[in-house]
PDB file as gemmi writes it, atoms N, CA and C in Angstrom:
CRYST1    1.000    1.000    1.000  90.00  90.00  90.00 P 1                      
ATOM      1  N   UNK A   1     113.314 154.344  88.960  1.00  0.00           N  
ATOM      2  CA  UNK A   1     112.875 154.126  87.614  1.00  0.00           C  
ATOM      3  C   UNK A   1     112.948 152.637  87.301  1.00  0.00           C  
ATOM      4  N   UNK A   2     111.789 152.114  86.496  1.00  0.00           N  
ATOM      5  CA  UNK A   2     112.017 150.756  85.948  1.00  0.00           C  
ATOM      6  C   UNK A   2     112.491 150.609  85.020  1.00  0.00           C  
ATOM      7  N   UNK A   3     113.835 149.386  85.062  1.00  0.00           N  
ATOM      8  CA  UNK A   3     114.402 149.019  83.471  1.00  0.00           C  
ATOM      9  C   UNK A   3     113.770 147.990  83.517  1.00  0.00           C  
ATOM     10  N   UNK A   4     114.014 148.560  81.760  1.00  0.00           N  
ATOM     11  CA  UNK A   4     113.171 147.184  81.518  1.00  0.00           C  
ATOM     12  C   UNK A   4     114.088 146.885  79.666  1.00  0.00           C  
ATOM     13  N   UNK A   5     114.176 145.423  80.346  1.00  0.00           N  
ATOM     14  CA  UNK A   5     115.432 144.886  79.387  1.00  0.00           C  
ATOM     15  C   UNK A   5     114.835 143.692  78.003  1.00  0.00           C  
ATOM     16  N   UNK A   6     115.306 143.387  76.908  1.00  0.00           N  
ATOM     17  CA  UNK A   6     114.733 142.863  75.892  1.00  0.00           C  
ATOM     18  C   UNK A   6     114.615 141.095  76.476  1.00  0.00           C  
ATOM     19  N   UNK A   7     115.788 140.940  77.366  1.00  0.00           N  
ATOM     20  CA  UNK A   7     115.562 139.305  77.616  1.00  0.00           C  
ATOM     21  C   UNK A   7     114.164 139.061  78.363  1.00  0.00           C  
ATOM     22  N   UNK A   8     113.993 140.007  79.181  1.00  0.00           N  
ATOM     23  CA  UNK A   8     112.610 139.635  80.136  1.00  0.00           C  
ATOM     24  C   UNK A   8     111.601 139.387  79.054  1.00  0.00           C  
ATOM     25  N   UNK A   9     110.675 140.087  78.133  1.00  0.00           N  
ATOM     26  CA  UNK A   9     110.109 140.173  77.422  1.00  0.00           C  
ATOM     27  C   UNK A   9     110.418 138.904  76.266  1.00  0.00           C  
ATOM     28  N   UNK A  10     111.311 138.361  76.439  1.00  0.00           N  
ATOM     29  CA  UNK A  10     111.554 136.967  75.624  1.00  0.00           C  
ATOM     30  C   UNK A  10     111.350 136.062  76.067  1.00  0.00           C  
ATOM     31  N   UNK A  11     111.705 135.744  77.783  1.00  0.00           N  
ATOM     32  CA  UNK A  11     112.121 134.913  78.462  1.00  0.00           C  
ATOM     33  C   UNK A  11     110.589 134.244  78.898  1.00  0.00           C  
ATOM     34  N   UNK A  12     109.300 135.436  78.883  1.00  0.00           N  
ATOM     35  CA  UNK A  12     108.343 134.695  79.643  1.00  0.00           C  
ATOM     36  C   UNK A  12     107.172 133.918  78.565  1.00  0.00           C  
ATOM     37  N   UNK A  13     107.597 134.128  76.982  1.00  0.00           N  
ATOM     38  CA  UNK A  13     106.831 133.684  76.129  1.00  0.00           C  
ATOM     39  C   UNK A  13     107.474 132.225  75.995  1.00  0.00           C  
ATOM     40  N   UNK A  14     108.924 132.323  76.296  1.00  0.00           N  
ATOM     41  CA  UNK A  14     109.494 130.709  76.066  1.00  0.00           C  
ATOM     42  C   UNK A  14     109.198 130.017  76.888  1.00  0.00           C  
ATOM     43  N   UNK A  15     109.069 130.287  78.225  1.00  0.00           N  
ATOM     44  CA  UNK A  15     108.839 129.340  79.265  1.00  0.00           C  
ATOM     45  C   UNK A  15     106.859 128.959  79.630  1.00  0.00           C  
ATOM     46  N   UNK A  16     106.007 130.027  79.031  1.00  0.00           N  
ATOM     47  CA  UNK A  16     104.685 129.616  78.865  1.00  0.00           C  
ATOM     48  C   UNK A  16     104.471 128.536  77.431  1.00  0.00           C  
ATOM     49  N   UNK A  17     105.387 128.822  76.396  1.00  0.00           N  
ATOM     50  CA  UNK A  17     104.849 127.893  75.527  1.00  0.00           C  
ATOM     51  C   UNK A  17     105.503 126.624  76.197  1.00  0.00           C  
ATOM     52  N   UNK A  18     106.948 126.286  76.837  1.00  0.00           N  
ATOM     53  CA  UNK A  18     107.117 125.046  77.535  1.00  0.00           C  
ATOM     54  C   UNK A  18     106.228 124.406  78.348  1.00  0.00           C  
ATOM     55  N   UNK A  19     105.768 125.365  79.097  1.00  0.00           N  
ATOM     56  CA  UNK A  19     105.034 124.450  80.319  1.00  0.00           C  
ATOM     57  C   UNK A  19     103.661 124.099  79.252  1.00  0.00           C  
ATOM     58  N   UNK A  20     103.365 125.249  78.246  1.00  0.00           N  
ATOM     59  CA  UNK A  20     102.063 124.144  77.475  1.00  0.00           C  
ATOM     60  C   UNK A  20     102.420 123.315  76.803  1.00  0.00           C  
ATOM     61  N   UNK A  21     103.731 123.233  76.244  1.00  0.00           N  
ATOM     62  CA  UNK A  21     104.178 121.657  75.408  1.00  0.00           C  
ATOM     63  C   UNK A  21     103.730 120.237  76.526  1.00  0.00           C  
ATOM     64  N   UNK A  22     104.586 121.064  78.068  1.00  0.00           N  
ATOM     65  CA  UNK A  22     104.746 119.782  78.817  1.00  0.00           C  
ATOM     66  C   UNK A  22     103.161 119.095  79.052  1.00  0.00           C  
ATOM     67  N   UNK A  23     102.390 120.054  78.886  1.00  0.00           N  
ATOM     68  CA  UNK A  23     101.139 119.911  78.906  1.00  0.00           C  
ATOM     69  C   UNK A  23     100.342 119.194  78.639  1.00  0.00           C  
ATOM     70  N   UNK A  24     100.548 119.220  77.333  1.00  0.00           N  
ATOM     71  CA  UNK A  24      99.861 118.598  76.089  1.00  0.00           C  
ATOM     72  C   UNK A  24     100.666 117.039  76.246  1.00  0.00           C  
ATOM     73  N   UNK A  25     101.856 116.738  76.265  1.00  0.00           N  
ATOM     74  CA  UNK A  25     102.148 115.716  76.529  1.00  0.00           C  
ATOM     75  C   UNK A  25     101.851 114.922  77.525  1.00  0.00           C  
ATOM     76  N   UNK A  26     101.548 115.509  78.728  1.00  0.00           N  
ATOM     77  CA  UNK A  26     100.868 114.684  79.696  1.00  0.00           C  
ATOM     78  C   UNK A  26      99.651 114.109  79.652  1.00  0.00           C  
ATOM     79  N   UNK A  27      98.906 115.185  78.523  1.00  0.00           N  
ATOM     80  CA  UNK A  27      97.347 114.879  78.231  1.00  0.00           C  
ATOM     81  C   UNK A  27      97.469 113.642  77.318  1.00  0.00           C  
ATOM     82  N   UNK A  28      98.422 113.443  76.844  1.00  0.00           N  
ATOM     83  CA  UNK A  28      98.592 112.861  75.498  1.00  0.00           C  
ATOM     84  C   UNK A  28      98.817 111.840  76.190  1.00  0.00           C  
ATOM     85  N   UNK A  29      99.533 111.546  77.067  1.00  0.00           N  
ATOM     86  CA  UNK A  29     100.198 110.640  77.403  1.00  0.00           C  
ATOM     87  C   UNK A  29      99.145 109.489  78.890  1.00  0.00           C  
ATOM     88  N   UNK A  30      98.430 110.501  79.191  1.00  0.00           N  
ATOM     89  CA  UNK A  30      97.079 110.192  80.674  1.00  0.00           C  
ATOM     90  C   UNK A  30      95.749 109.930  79.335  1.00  0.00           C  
ATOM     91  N   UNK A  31      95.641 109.913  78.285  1.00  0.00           N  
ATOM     92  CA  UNK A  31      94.274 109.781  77.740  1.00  0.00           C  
ATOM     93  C   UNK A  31      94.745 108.923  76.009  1.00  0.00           C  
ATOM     94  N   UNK A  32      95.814 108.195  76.126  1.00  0.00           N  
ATOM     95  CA  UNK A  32      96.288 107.121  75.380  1.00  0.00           C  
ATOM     96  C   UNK A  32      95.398 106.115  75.404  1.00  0.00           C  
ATOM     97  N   UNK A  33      95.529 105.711  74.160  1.00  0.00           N  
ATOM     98  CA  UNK A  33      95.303 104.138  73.922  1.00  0.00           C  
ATOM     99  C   UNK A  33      95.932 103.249  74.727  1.00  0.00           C  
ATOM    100  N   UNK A  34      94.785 102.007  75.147  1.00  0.00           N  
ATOM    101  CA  UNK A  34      94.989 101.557  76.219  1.00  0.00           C  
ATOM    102  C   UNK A  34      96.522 100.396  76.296  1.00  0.00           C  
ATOM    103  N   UNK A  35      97.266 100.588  75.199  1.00  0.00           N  
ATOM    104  CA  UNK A  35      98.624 100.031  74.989  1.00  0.00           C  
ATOM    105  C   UNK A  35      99.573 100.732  75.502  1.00  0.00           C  
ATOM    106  N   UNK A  36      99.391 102.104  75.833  1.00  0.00           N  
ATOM    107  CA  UNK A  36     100.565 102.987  76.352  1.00  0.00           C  
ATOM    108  C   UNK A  36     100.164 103.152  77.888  1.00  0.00           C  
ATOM    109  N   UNK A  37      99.407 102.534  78.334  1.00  0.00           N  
ATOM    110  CA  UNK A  37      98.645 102.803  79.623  1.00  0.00           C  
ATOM    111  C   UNK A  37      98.215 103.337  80.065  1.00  0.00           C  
ATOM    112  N   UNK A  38      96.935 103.915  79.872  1.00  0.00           N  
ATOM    113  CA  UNK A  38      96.455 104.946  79.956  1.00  0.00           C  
ATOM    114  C   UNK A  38      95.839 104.865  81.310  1.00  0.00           C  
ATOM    115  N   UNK A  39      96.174 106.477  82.355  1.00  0.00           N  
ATOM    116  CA  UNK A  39      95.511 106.587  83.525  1.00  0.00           C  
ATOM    117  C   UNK A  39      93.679 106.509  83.759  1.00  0.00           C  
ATOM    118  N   UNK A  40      93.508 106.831  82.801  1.00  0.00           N  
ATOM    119  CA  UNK A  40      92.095 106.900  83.074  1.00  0.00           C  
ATOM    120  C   UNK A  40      90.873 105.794  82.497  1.00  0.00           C  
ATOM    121  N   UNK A  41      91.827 105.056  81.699  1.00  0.00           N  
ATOM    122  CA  UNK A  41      90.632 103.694  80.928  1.00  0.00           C  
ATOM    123  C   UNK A  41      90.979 102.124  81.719  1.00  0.00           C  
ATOM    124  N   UNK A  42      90.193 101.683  82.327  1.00  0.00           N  
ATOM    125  CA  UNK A  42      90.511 100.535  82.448  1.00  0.00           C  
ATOM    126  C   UNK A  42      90.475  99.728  81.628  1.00  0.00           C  
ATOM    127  N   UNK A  43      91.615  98.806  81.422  1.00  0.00           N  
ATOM    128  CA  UNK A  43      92.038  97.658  80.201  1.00  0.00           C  
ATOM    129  C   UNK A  43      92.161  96.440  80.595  1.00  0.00           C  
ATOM    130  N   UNK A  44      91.868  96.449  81.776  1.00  0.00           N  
ATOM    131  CA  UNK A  44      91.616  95.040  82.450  1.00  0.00           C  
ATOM    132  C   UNK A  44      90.233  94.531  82.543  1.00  0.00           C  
ATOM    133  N   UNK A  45      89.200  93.889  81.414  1.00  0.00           N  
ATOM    134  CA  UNK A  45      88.336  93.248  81.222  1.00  0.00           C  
ATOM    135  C   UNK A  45      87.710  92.552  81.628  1.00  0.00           C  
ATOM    136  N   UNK A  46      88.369  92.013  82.992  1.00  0.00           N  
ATOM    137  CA  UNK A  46      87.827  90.468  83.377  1.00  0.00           C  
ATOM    138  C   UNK A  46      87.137  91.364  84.803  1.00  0.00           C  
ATOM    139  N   UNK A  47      85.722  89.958  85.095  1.00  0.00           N  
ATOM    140  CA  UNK A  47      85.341  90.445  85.949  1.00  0.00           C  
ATOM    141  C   UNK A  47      86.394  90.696  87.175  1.00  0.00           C  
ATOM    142  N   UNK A  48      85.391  91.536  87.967  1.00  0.00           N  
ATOM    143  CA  UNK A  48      86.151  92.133  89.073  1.00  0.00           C  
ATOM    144  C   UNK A  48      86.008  91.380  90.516  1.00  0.00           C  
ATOM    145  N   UNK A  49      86.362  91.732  91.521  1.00  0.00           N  
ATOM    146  CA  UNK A  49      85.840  90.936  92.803  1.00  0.00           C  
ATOM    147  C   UNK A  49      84.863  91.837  93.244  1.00  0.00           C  
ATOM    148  N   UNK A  50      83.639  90.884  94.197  1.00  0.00           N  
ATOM    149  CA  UNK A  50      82.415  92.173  95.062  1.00  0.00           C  
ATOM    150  C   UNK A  50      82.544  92.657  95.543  1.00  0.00           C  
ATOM    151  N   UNK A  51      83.992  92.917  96.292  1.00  0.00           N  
ATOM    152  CA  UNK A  51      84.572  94.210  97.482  1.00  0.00           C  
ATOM    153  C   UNK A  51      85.851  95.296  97.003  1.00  0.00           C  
ATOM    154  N   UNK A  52      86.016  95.202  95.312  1.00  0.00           N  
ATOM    155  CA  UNK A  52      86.623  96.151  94.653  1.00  0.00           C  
ATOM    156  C   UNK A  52      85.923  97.089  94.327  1.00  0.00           C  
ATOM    157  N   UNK A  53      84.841  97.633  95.120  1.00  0.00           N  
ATOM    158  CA  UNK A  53      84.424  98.666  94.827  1.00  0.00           C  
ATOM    159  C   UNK A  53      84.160 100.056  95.405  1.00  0.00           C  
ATOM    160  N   UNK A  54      85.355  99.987  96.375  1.00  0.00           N  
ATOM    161  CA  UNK A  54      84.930 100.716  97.419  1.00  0.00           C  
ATOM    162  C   UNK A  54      84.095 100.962  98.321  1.00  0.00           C  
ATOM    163  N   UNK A  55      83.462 102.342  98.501  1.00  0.00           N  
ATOM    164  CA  UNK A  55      82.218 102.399  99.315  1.00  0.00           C  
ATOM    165  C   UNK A  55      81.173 102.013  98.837  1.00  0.00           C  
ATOM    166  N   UNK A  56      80.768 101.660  97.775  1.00  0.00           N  
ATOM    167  CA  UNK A  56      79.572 100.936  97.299  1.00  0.00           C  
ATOM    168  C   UNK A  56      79.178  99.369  97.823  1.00  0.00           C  
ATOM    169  N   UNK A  57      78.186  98.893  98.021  1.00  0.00           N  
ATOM    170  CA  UNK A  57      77.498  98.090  99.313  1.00  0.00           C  
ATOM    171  C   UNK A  57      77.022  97.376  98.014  1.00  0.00           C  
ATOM    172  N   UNK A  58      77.302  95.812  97.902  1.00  0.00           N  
ATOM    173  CA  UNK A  58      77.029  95.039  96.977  1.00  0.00           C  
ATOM    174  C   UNK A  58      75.110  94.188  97.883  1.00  0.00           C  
ATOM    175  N   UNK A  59      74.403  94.905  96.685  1.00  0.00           N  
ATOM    176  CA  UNK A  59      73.029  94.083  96.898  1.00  0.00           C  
ATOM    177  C   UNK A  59      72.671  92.843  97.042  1.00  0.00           C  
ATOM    178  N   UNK A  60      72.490  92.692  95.723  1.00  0.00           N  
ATOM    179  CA  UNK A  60      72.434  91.300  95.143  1.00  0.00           C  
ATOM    180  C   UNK A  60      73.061  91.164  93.687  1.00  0.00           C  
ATOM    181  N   UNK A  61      72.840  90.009  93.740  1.00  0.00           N  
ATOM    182  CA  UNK A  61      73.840  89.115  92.753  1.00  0.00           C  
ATOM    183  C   UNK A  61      73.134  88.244  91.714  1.00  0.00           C  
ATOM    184  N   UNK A  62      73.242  88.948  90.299  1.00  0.00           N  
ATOM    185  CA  UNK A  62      72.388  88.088  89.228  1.00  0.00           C  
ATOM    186  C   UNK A  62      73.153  87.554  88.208  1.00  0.00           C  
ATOM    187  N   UNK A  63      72.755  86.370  87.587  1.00  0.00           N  
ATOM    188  CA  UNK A  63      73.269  85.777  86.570  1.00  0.00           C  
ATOM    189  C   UNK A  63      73.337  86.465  85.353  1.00  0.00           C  
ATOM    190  N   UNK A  64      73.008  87.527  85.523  1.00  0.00           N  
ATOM    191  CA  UNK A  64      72.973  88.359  83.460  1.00  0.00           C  
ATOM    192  C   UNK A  64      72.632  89.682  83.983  1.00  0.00           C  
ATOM    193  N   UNK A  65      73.247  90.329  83.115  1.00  0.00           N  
ATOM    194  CA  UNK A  65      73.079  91.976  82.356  1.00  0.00           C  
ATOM    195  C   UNK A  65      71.680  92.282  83.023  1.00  0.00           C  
ATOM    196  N   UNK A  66      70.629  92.123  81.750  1.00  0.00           N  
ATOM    197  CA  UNK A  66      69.517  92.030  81.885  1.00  0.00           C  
ATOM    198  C   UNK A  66      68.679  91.873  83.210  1.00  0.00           C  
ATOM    199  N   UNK A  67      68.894  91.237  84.115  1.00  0.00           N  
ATOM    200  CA  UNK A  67      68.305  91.445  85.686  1.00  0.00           C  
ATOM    201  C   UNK A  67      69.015  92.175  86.197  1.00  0.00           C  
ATOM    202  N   UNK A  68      70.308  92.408  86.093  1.00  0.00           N  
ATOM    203  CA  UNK A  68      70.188  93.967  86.873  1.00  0.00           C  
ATOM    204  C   UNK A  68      70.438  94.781  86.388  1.00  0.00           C  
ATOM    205  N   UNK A  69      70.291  95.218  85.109  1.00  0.00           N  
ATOM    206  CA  UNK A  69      69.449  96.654  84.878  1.00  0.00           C  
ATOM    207  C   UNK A  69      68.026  97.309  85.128  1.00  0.00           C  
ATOM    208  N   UNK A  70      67.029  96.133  85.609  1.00  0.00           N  
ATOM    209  CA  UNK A  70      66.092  95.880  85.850  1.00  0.00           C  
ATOM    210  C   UNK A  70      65.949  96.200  87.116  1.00  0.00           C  
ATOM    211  N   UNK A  71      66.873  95.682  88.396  1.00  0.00           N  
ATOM    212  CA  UNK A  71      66.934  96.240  89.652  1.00  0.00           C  
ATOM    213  C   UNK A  71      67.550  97.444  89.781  1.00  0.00           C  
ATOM    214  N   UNK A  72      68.571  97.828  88.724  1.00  0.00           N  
ATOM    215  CA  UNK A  72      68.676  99.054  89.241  1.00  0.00           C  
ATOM    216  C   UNK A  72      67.731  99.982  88.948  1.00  0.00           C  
ATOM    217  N   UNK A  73      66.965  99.963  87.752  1.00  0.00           N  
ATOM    218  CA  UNK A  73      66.393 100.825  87.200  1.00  0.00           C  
ATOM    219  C   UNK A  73      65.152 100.634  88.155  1.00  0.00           C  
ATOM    220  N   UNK A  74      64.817  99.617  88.697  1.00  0.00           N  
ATOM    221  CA  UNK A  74      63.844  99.651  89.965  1.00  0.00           C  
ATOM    222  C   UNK A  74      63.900 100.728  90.891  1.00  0.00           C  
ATOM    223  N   UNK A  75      65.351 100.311  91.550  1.00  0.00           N  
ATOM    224  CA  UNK A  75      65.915 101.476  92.505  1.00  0.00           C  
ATOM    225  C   UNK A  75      65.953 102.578  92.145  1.00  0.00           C  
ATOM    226  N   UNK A  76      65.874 103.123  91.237  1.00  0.00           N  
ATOM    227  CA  UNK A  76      66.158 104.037  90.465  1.00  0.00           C  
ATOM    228  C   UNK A  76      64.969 104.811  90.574  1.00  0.00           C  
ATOM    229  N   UNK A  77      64.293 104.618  90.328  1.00  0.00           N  
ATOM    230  CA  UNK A  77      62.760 104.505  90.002  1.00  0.00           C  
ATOM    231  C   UNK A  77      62.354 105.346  91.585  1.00  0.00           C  
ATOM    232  N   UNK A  78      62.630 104.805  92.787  1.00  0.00           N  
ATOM    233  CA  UNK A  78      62.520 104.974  93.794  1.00  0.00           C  
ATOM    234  C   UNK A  78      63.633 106.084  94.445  1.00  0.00           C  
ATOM    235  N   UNK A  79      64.247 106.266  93.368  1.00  0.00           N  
ATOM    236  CA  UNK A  79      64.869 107.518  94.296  1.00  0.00           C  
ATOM    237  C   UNK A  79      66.583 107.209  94.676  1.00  0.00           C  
ATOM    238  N   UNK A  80      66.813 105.974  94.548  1.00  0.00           N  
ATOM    239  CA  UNK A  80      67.996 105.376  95.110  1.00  0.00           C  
ATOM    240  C   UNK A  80      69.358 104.885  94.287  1.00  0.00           C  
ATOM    241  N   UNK A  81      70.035 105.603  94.492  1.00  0.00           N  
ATOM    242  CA  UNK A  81      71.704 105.569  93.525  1.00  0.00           C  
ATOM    243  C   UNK A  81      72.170 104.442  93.464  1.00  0.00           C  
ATOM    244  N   UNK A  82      71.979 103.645  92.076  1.00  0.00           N  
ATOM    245  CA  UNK A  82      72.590 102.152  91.969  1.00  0.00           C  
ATOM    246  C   UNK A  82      73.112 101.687  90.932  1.00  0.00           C  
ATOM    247  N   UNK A  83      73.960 101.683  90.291  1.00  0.00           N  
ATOM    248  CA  UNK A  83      74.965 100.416  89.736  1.00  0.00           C  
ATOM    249  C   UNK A  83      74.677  99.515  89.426  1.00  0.00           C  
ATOM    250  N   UNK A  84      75.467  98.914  88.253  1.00  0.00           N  
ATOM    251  CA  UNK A  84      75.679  96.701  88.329  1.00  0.00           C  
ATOM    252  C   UNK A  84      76.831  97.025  87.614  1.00  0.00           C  
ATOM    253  N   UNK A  85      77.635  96.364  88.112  1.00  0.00           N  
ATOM    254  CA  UNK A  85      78.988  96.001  87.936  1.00  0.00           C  
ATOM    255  C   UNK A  85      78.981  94.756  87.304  1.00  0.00           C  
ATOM    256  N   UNK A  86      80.108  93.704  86.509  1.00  0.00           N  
ATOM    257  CA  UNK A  86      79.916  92.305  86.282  1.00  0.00           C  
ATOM    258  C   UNK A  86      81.435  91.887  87.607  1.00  0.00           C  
ATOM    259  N   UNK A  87      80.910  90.869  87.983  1.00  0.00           N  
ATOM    260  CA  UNK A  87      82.046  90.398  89.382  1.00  0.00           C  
ATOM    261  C   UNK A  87      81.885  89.272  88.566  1.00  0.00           C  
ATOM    262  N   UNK A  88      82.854  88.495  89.594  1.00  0.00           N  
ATOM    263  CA  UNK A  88      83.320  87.128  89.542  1.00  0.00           C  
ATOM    264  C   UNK A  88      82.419  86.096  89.834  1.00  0.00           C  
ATOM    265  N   UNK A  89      81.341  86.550  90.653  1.00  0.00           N  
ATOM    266  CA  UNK A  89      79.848  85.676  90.889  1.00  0.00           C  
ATOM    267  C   UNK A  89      78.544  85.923  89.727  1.00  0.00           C  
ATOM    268  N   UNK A  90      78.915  87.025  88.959  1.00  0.00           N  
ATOM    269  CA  UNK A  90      77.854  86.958  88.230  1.00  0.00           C  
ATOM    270  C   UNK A  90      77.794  88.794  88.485  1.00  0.00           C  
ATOM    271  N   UNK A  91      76.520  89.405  87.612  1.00  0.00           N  
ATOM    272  CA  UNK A  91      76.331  90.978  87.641  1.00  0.00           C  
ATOM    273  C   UNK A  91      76.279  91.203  89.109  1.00  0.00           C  
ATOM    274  N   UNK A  92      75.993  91.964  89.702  1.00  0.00           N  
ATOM    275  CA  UNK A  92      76.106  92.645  91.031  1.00  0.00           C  
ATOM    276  C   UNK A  92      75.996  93.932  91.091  1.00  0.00           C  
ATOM    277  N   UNK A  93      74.689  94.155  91.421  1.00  0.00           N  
ATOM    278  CA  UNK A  93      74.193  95.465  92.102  1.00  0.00           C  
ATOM    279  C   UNK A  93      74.681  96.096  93.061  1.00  0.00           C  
ATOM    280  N   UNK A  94      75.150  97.462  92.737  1.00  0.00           N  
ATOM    281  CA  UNK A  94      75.492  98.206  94.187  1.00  0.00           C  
ATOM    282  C   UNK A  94      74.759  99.240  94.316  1.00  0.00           C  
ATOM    283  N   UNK A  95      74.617 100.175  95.874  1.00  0.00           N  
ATOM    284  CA  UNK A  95      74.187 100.965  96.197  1.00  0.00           C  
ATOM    285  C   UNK A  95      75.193 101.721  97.280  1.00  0.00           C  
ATOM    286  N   UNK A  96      75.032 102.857  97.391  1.00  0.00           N  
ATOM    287  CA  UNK A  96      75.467 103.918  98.646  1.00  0.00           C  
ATOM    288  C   UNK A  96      75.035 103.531 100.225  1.00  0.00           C  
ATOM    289  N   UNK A  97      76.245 103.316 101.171  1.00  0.00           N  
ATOM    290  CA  UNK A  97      76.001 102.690 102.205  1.00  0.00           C  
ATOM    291  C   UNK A  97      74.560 103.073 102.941  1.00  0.00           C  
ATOM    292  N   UNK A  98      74.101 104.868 102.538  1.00  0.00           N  
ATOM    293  CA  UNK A  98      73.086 105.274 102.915  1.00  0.00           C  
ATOM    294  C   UNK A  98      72.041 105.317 102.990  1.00  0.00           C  
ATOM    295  N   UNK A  99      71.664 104.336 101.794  1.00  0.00           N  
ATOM    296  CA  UNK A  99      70.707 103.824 101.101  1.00  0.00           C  
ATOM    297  C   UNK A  99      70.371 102.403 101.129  1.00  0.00           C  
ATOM    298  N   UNK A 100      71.343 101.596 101.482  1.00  0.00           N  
ATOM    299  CA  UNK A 100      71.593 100.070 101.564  1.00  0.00           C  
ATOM    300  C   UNK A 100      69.772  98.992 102.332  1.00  0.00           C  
ATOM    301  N   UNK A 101      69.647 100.246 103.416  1.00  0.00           N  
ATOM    302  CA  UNK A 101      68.353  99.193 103.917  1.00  0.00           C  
ATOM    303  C   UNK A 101      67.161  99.571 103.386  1.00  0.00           C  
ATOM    304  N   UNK A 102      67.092 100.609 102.694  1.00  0.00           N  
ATOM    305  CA  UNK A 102      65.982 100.972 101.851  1.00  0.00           C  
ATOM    306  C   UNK A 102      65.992 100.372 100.694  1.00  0.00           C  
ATOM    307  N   UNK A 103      67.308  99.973  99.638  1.00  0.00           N  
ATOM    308  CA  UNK A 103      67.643  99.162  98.400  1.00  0.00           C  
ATOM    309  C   UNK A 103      67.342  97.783  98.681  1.00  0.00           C  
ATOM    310  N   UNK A 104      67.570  97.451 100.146  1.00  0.00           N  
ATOM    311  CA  UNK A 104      67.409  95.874 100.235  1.00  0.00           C  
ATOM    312  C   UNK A 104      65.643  95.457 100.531  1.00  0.00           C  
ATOM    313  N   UNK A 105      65.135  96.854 101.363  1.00  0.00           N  
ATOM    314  CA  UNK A 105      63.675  96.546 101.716  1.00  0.00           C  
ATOM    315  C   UNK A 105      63.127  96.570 100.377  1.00  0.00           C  
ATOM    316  N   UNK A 106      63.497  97.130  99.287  1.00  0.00           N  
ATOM    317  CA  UNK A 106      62.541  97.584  98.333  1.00  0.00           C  
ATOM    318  C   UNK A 106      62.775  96.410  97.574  1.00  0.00           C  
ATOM    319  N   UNK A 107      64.152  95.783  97.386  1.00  0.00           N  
ATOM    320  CA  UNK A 107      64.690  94.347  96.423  1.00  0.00           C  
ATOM    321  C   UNK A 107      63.492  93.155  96.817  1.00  0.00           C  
ATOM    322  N   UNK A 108      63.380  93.034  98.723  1.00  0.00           N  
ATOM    323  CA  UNK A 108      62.690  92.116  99.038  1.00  0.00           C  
ATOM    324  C   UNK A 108      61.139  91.688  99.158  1.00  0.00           C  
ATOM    325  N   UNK A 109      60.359  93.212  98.038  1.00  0.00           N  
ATOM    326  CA  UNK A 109      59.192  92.810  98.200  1.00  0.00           C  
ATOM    327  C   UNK A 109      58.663  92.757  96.776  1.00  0.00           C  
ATOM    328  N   UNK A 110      58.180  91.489  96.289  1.00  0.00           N  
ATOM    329  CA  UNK A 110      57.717  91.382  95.171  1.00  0.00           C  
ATOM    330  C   UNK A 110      57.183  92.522  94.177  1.00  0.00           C  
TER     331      UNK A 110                                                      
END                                                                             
């Protein structure tokens, strides 16, 4: 036969609302304003370097915003996954290593 006792039936509503307190505080605490440090926003403003970007394959390199949204949206246009980041040389286009000689053939023809 099963007993069945009054603490069990107490015990598992206290420990589900804990683990959702702890919950909520982590959320609270990973999606903060960028003064409490938040995991997921970058708060570091300044440009970046051209090889902080992981697997992404830096194109080319323009003096303003404005030209490369223009190349990417070129690439884009064509089928091909691309980016501009702002670096330390100026905006900077990236692309997927897979794509890199097709982004560069297509950059190099008028």
């Amino acid at each position: 036969m099963v007993s069945v006792f009054a603490e069990d039936y107490f015990l598992f509503p206290v420990v589900a609302i804990a683990l959702a307190g702890v919950m909520v505080l982590l959320c609270r605490w990973a999606f903060s304003k960028a003064k409490g440090g938040s995991l997921v926003r970058r708060v570091d403003h300044r440009p970046a370097d051209r090889d902080a970007f992981g697997l992404l394959i830096d194109i080319r390199t323009v003096p303003n915003y404005n030209e490369a949204r223009v190349l990417v949206s070129r690439l884009r246009d064509f089928g091909i996954k691309a980016t501009a980041a702002r670096t330390t040389d100026g905006w900077t286009v990236y692309v997927w290593p897979k794509d890199e000689a097709a982004a560069r053939g297509l950059l190099e023809t008028p």
